[in-house]
N, C-alpha and C positions, 0 to 999 in steps of 0.2 A: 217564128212561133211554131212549136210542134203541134203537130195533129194529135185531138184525142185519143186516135188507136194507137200513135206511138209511144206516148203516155201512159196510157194504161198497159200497153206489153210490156213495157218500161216496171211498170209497179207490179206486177204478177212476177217479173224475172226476181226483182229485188226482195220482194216477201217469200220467194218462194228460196234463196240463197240463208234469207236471213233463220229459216225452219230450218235445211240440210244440214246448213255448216255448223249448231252446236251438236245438231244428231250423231253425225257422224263424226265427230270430237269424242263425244261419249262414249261411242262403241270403241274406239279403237283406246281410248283412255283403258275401258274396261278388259280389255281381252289382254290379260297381264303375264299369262304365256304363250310363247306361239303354237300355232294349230297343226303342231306332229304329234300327235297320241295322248299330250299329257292330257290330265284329268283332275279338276280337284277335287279330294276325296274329302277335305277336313279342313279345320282350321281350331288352333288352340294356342295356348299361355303357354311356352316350356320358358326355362330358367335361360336356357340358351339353344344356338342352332344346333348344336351337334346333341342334343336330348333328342329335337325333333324328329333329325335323321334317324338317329335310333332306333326311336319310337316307331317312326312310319315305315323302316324298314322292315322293321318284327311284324309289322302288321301285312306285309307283303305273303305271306302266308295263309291270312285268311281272303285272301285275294288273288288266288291261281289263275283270273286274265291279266294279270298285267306284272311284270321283270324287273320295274325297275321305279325307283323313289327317290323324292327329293322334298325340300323345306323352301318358304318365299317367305321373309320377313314381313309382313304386312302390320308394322305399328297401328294401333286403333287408340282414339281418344278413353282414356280411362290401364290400356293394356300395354304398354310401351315393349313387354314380348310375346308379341302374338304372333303366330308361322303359320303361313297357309299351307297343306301339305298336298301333295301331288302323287300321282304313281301314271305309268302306260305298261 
């Protein structure tokens, strides 16, 4: 038979595994590019990826800190072409 204190350090480990492990599921779920510079700046409907690029490129102009642009498909319920767009 275990002792109460084993028990409950027992149950403190396990609720406290059962809180971490979706948290930190999520975070890293979320962070959908990796952390060298990019940034997202937008997210919209184009017809397709290479509109987006376009688009976010030209827009690289009114954005003189950051050289360089990209598009991330991010389907949404209702948007099936939605692009998150990015620059560093």
């Amino acid at each position: 038979m275990k002792s109460w204190r084993t028990r409950i350090a027992l149950g403190f480990a396990v609720g406290a595994a059962a809180v971490t492990m979706p948290l930190t599921a999520t975070a890293a779920f979320a962070d959908t590019k990796p952390n060298d510079g990019w940034v997202q700046v937008g997210g919209e409907q184009f017809d397709s990826f290479q509109k987006c690029v376009d688009q976010v490129k030209s827009d690289l102009a009114l954005n003189p800190q950051y050289h360089e642009a990209t598009c991330q498909s991010d389907p949404q319920p209702g948007l099936p072409n939605y692009y998150i767009e990015w620059m560093r």
